[in-house]
VODRENLO-127981 format. One record per atom (N, C-alpha, C): residue number from 0; x, y, z; residue in three letters. Coordinates in steps of 0.1 Angstrom, whole numbers. Example, Ala and Ser with C-alpha at 12.3 -4.5 7.8 and 13.67 -1.06 7.14 Angstrom:
<atoms>
    nr      c1      c2      c3   rest
     0     132     -57      78    ALA
     0     123     -45      78    ALA
     0     132     -33      78    ALA
     1     128     -22      71    SER
     1     137     -11      71    SER
     1     129       0      79    SER
</atoms>
This chain:
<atoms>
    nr      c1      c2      c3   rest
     0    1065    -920     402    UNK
     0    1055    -927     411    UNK
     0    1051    -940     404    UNK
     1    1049    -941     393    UNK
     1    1043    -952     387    UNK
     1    1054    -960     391    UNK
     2    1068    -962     384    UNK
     2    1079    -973     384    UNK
     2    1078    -974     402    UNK
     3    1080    -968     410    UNK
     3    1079    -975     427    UNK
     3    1066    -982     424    UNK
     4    1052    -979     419    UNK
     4    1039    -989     424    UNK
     4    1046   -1003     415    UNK
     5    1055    -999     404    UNK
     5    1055   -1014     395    UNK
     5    1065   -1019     401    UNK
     6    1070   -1017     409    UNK
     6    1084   -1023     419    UNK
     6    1073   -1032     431    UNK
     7    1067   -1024     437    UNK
     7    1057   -1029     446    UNK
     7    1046   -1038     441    UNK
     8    1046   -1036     431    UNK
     8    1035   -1048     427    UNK
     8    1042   -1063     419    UNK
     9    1056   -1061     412    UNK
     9    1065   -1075     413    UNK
     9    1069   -1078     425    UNK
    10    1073   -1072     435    UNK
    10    1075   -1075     439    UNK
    10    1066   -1084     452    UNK
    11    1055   -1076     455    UNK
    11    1040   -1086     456    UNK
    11    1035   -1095     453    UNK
    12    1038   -1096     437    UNK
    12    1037   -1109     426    UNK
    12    1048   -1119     432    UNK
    13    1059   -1116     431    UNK
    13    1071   -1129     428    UNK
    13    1068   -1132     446    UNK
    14    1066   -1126     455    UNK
    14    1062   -1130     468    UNK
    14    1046   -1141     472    UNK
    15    1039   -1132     465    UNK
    15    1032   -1141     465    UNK
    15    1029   -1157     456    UNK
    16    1037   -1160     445    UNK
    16    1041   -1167     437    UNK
    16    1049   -1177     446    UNK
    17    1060   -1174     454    UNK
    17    1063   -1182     459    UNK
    17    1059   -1189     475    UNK
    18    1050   -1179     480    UNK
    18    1041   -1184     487    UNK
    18    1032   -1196     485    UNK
    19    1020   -1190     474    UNK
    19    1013   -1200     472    UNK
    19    1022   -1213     461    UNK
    20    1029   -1216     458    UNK
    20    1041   -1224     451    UNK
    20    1042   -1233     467    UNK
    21    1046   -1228     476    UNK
    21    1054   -1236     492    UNK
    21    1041   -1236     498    UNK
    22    1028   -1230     499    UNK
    22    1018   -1240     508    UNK
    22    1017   -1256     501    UNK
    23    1011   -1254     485    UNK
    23    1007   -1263     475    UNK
    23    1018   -1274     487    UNK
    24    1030   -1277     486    UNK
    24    1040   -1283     491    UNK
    24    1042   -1289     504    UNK
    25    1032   -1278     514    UNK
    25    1038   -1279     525    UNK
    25    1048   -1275     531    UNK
    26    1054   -1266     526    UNK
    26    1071   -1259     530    UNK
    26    1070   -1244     531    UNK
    27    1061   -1236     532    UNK
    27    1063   -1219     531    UNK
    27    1072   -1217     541    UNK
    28    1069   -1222     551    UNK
    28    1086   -1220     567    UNK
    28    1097   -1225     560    UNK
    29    1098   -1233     552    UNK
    29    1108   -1238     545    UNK
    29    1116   -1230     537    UNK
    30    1110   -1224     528    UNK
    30    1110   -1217     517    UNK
    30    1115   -1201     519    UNK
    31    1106   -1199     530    UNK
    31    1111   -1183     541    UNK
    31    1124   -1183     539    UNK
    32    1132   -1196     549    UNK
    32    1142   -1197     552    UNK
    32    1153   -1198     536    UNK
    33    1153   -1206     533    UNK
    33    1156   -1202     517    UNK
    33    1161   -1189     513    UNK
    34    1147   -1181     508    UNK
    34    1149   -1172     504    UNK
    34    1158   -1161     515    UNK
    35    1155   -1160     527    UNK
    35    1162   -1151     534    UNK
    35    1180   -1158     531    UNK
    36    1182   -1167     526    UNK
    36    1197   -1170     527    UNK
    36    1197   -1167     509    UNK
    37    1192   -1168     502    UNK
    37    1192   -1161     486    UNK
    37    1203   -1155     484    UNK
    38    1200   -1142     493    UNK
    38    1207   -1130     494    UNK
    38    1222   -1130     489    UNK
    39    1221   -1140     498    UNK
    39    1240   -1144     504    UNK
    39    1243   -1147     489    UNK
    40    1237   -1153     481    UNK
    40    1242   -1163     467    UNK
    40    1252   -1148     463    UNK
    41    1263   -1157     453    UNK
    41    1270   -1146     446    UNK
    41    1263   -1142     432    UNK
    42    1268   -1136     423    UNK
    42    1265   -1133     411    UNK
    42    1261   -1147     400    UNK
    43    1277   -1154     405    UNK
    43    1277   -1167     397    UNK
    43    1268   -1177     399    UNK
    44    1262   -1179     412    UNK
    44    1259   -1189     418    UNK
    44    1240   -1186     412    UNK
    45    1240   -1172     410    UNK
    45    1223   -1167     410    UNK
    45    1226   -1170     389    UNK
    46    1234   -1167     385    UNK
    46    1238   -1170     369    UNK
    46    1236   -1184     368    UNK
    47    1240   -1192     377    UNK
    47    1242   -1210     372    UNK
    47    1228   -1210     373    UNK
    48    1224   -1208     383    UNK
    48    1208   -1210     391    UNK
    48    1199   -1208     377    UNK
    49    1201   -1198     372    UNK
    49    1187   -1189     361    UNK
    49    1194   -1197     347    UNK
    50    1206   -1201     349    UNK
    50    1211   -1208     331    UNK
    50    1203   -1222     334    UNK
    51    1205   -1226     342    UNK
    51    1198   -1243     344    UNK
    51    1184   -1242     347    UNK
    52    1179   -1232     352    UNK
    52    1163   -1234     350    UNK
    52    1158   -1228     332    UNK
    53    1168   -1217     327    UNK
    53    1160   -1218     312    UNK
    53    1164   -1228     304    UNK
    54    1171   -1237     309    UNK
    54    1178   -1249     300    UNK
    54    1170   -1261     306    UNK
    55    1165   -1254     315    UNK
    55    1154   -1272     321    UNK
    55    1158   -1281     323    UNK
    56    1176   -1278     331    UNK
    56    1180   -1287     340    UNK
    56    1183   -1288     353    UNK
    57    1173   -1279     358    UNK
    57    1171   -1280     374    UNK
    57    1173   -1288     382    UNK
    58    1172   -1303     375    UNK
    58    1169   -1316     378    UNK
    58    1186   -1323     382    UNK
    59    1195   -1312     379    UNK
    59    1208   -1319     379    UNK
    59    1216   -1309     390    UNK
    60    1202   -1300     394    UNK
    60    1214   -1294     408    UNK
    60    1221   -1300     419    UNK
    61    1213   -1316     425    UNK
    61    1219   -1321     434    UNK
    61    1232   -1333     428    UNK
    62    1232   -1333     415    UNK
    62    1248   -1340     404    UNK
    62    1259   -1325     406    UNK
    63    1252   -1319     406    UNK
    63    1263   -1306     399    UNK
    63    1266   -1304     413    UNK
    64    1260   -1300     427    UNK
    64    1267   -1301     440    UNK
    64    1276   -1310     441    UNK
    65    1271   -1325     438    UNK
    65    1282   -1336     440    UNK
    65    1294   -1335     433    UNK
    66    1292   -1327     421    UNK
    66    1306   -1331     413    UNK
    66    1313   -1318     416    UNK
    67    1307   -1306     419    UNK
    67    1311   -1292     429    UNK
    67    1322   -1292     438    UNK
    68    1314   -1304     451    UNK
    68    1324   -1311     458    UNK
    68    1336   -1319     459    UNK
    69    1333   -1328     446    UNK
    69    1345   -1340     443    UNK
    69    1355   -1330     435    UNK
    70    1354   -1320     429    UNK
    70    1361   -1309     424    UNK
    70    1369   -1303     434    UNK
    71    1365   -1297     442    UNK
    71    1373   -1291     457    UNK
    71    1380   -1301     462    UNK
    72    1374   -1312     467    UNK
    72    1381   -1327     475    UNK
    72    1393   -1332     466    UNK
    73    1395   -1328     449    UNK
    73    1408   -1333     444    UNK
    73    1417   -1328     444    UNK
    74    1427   -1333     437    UNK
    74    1441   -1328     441    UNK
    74    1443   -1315     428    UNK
    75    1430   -1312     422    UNK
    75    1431   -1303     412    UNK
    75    1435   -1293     416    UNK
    76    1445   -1283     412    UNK
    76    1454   -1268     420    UNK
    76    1446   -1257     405    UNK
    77    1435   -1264     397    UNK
    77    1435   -1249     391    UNK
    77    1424   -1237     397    UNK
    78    1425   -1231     397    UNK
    78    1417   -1217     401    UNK
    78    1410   -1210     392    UNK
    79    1397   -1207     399    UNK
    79    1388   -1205     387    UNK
    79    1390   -1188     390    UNK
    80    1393   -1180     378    UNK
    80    1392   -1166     375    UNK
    80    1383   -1160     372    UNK
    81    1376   -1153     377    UNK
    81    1363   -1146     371    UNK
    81    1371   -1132     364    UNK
    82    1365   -1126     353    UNK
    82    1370   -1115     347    UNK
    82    1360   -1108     339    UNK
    83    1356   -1092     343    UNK
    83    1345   -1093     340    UNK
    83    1347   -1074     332    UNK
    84    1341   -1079     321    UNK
    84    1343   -1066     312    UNK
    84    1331   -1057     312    UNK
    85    1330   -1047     302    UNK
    85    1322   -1043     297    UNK
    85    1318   -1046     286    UNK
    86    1322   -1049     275    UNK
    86    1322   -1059     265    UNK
    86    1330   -1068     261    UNK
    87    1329   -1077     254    UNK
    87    1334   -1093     255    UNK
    87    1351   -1089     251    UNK
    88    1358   -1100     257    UNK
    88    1374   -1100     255    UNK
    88    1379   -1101     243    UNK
    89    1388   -1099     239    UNK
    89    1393   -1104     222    UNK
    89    1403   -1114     229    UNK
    90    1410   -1120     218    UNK
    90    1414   -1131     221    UNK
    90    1429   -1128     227    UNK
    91    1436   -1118     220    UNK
    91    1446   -1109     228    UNK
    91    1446   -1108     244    UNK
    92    1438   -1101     246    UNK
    92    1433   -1095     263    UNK
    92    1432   -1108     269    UNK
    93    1423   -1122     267    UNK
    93    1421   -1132     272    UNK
    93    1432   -1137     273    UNK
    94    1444   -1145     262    UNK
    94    1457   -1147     264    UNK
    94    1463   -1137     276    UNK
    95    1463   -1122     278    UNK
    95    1469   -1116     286    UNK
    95    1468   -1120     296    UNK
    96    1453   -1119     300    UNK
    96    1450   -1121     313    UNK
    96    1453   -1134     319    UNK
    97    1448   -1146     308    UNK
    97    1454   -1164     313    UNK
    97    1463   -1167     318    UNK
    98    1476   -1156     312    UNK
    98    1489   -1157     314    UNK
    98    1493   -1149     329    UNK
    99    1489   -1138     324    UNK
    99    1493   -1130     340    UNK
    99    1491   -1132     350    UNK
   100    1478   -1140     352    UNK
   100    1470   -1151     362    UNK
   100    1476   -1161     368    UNK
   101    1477   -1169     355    UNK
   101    1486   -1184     359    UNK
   101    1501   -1172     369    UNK
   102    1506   -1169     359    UNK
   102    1517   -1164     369    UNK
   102    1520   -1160     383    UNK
   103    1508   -1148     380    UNK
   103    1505   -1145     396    UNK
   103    1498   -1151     407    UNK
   104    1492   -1165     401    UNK
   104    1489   -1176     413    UNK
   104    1493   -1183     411    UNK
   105    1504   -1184     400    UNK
   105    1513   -1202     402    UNK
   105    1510   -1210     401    UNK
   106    1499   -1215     394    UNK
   106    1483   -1226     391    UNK
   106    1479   -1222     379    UNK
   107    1474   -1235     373    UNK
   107    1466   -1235     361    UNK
   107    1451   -1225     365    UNK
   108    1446   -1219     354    UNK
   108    1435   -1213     360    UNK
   108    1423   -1215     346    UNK
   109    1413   -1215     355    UNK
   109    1401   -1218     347    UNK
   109    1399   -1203     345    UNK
   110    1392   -1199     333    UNK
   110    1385   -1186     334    UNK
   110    1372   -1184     330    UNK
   111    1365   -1175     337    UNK
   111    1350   -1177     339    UNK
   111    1348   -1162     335    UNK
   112    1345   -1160     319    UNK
   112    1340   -1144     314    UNK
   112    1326   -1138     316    UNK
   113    1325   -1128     323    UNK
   113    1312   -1121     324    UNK
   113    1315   -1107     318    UNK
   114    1304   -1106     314    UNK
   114    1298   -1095     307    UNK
   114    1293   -1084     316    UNK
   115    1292   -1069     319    UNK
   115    1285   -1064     328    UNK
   115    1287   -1049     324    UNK
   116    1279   -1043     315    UNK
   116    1277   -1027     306    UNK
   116    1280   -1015     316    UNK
   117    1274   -1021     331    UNK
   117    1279   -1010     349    UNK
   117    1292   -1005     348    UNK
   118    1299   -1016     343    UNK
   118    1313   -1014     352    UNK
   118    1319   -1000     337    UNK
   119    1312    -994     329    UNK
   119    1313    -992     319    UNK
   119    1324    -992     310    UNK
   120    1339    -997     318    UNK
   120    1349   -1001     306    UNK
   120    1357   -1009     319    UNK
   121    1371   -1011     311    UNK
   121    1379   -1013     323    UNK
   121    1381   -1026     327    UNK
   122    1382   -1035     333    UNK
   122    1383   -1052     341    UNK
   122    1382   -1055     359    UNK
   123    1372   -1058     358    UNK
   123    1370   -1068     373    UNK
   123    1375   -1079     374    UNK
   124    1388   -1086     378    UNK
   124    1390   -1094     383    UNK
   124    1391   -1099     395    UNK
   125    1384   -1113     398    UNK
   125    1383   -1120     410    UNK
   125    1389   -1134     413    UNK
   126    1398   -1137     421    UNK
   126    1402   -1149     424    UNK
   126    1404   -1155     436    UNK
   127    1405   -1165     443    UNK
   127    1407   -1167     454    UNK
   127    1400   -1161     467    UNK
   128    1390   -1154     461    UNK
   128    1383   -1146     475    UNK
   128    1387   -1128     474    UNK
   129    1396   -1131     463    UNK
   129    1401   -1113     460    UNK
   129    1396   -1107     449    UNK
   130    1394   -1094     448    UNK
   130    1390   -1091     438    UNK
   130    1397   -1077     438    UNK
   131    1403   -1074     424    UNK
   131    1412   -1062     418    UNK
   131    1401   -1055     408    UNK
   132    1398   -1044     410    UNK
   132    1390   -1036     403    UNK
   132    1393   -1024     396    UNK
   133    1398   -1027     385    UNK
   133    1399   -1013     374    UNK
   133    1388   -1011     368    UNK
   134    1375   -1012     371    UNK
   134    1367   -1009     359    UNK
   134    1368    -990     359    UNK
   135    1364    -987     350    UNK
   135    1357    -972     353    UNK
   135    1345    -968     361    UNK
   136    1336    -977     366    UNK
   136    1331    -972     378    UNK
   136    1337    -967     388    UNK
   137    1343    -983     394    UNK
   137    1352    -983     401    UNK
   137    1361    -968     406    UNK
   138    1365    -965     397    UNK
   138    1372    -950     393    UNK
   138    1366    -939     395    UNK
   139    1354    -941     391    UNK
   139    1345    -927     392    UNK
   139    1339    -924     406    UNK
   140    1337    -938     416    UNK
   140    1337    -938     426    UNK
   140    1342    -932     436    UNK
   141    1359    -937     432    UNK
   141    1367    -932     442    UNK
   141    1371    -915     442    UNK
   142    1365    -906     428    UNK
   142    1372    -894     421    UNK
   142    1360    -888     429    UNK
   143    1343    -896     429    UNK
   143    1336    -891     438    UNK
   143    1341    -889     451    UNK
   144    1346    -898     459    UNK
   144    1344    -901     470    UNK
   144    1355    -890     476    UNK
   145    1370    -888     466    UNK
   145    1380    -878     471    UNK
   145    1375    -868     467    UNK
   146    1365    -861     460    UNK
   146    1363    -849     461    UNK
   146    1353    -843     467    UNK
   147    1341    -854     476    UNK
   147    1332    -853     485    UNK
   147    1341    -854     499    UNK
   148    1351    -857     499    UNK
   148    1360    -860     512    UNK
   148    1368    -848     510    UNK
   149    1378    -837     502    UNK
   149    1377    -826     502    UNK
   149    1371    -813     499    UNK
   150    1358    -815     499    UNK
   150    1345    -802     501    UNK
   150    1341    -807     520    UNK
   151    1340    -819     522    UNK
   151    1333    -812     531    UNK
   151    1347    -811     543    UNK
   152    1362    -816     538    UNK
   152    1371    -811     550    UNK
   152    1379    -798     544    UNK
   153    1370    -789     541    UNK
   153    1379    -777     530    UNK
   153    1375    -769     541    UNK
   154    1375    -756     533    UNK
   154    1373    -745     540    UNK
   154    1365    -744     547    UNK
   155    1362    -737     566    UNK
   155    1353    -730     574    UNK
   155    1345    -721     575    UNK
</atoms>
């Protein structure tokens, strides 16, 4: 009971925080709208977002859009790889993956390491809009899901 009222009361707080934040301004319709598109952000995009505000360069989001853009608009072919562990890569695994990468997309590739203790072992990789998942979640998922799919189509 307690942890739901402290769920409901940050979450009350960070709502009302950004309310009174966008009257001060003049923008709470503004701000609504905003946050209802939040959602959409990806992992990375909510990571850049929270690294640049505790680094207190918020001030350089509309440079970093511009040079975001002039990045996509060049004739640059590398592809950024996200690869996301349970604990951090050794330098082995990283070589592996740079290599197998480059190969399998035939482009230089940038790689972008995340950290994430969920997936509890195993590798998420994402590129291009695709994403290949071995983690052990992943796994334990699917070992749920076939053997919830044969109990309830088993026996009558």
């Amino acid at each position: 009971m307690t942890s739901k009222m402290d769920h409901e009361d940050k979450v009350e707080a960070y709502a009302r925080a950004l309310i009174e934040a966008a009257r001060s301004e003049g923008r709470a319709n503004a701000d609504l709208v905003q946050w209802q598109h939040a959602k959409k952000f990806s992992p990375e995009v909510l990571e850049t977002l929270a690294t640049m505000q505790a680094e207190e360069d918020t001030d350089l989001i509309n440079d970093v859009a511009r040079r975001y853009k002039a990045i996509l608009d060049s004739e640059d072919t590398t592809i950024s790889v996200t690869v996301t562990t349970a604990v951090p890569m050794d330098d082995e695994l990283r070589n592996e993956v740079r290599t197998a990468m480059t190969e399998q997309l035939d482009a230089p590739i940038y790689l972008v390491e995340r950290i994430d203790p969920k997936i509890i072992g195993g590798i998420v990789i994402e590129a291009r809009g695709r994403r290949y998942d071995a983690s052990v979640r992943a796994q334990l998922a699917n070992i749920r899901k076939t053997l919830s799919a044969s109990f309830i189509g088993g026996d009558d």
